[in-house]
C-alpha positions in Angstrom: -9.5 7.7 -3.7 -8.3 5.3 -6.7 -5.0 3.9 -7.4 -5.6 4.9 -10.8 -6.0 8.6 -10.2 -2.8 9.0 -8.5 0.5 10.1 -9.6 3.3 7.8 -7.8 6.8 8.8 -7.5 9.7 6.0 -8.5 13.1 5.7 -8.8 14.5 4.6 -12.0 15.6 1.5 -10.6 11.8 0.5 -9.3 10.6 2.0 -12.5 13.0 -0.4 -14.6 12.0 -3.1 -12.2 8.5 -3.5 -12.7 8.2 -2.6 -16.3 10.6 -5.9 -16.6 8.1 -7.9 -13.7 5.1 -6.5 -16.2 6.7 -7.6 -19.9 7.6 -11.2 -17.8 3.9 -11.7 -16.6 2.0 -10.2 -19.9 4.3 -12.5 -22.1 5.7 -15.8 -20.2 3.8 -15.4 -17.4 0.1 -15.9 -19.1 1.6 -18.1 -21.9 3.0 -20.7 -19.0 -0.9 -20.3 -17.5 -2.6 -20.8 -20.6 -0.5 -24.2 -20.6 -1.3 -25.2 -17.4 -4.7 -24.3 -17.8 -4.8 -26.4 -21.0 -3.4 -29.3 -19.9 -5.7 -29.8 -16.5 -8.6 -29.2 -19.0 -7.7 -32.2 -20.8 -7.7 -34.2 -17.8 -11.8 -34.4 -17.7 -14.3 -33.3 -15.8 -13.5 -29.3 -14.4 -16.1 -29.9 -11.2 -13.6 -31.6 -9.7 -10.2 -30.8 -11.1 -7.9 -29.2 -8.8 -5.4 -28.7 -11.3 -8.1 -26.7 -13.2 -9.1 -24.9 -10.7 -5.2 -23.4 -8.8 -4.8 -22.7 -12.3 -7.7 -20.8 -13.0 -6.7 -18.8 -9.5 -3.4 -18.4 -10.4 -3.9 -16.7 -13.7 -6.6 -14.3 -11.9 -3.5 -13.4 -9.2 -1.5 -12.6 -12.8 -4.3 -10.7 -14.6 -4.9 -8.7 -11.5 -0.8 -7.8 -10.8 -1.0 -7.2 -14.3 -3.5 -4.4 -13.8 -1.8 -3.3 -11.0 1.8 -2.5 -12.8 0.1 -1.1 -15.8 -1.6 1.2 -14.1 0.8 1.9 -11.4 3.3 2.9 -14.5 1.0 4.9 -16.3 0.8 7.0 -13.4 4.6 7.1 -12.1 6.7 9.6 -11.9 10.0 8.7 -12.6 13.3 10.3 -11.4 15.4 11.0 -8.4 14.3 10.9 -5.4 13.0 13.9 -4.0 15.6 15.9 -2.1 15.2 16.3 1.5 14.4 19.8 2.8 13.3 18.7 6.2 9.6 18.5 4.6 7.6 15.2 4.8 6.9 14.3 1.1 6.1 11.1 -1.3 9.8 9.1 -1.6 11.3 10.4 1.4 12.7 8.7 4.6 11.1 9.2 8.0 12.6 9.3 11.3 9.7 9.7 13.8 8.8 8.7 17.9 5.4 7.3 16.9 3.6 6.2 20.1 7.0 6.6 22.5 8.6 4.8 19.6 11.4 5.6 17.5 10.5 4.2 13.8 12.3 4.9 10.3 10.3 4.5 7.5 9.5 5.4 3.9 6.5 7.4 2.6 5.4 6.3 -0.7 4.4 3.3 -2.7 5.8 -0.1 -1.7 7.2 -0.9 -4.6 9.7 2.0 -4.4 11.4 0.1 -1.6 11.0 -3.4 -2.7 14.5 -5.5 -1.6 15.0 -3.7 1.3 14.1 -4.5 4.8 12.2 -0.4 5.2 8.9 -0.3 6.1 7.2 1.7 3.5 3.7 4.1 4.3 1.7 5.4 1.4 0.9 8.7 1.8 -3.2 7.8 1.6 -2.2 5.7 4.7 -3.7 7.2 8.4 0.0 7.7 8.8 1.3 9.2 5.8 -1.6 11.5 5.6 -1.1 12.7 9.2 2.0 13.4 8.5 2.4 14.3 4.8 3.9 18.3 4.9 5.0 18.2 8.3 8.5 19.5 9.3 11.2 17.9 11.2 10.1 18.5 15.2 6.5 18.7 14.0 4.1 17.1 16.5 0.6 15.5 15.0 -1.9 12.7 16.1 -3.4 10.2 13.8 -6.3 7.8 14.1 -5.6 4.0 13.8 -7.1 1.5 12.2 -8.7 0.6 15.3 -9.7 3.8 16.7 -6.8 4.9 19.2 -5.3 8.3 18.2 -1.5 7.9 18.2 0.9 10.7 18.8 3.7 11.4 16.1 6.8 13.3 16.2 8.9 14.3 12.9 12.8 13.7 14.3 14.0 13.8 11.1 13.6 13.8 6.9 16.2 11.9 4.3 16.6 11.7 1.1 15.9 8.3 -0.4 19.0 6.1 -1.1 17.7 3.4 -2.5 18.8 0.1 -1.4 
């Protein structure tokens, strides 16, 4: 499943965020590159420029987060988020015993939560899709990364404050 074909919920707030991260990068961002990328040219050979070269990187890092926001925004949904009605969905806070452990933790895209110290699941995680539509007191296993199945318990569903 593609990021692209997705629909990702986000507050205003992250919304306004990276629209502002995005207009910096496409405009300052590649302009500053473009400099730097200029001026180690001029400094000779490219084999063995370093300059050259971490610049060259650096403006593949900001084509490719460029890419990212753009089509992350495309596909956003923006608004409030979601009110809790004791239903696991995209943008809301998770309190769950997940192995024997009590976690908190927000299901949706990263950026939502960006600032804050909450861990964030995406929903296409082996996490969020276990428990994506689950109600609080819900009981579910998922598989990990490495192969253990992990027990999960929905104590409770929030509404996303934001920071």
């Amino acid at each position: 499943m593609s990021q692209e074909s997705q629909v990702t919920f986000l507050t205003q707030d992250a919304y306004d965020r990276l629209s502002a991260e995005l207009e910096e990068l496409s405009v300052n961002g590649r302009n500053e590159i473009a400099k730097r990328i200029e001026a180690a040219r001029e400094e000779g050979d490219l084999k063995e420029n370093g300059g050259y070269h971490a610049a060259k990187d650096e403006q593949g890092k900001i084509e490719a987060r460029i890419v990212q926001l753009t089509n992350l925004l495309r596909s956003a949904t923006v608004g409030e988020a979601p009110e809790s009605h004791g239903v696991v969905e995209p943008g809301t806070v998770i309190t769950a015993t997940i192995a024997g452990d009590e976690s908190v933790f927000l299901i949706g895209n990263r950026e939502i939560a960006a600032g804050t110290d909450l861990p964030v699941y995406s929903e296409q995680s082996p996490l969020g899709s276990a428990i994506l539509g689950l109600k609080v007191g819900d009981k579910t296993e998922y598989t990990a990364p490495n192969g253990r199945q992990i027990a999960v318990e929905i104590a409770k569903v929030d509404t996303y404050a934001g920071r």
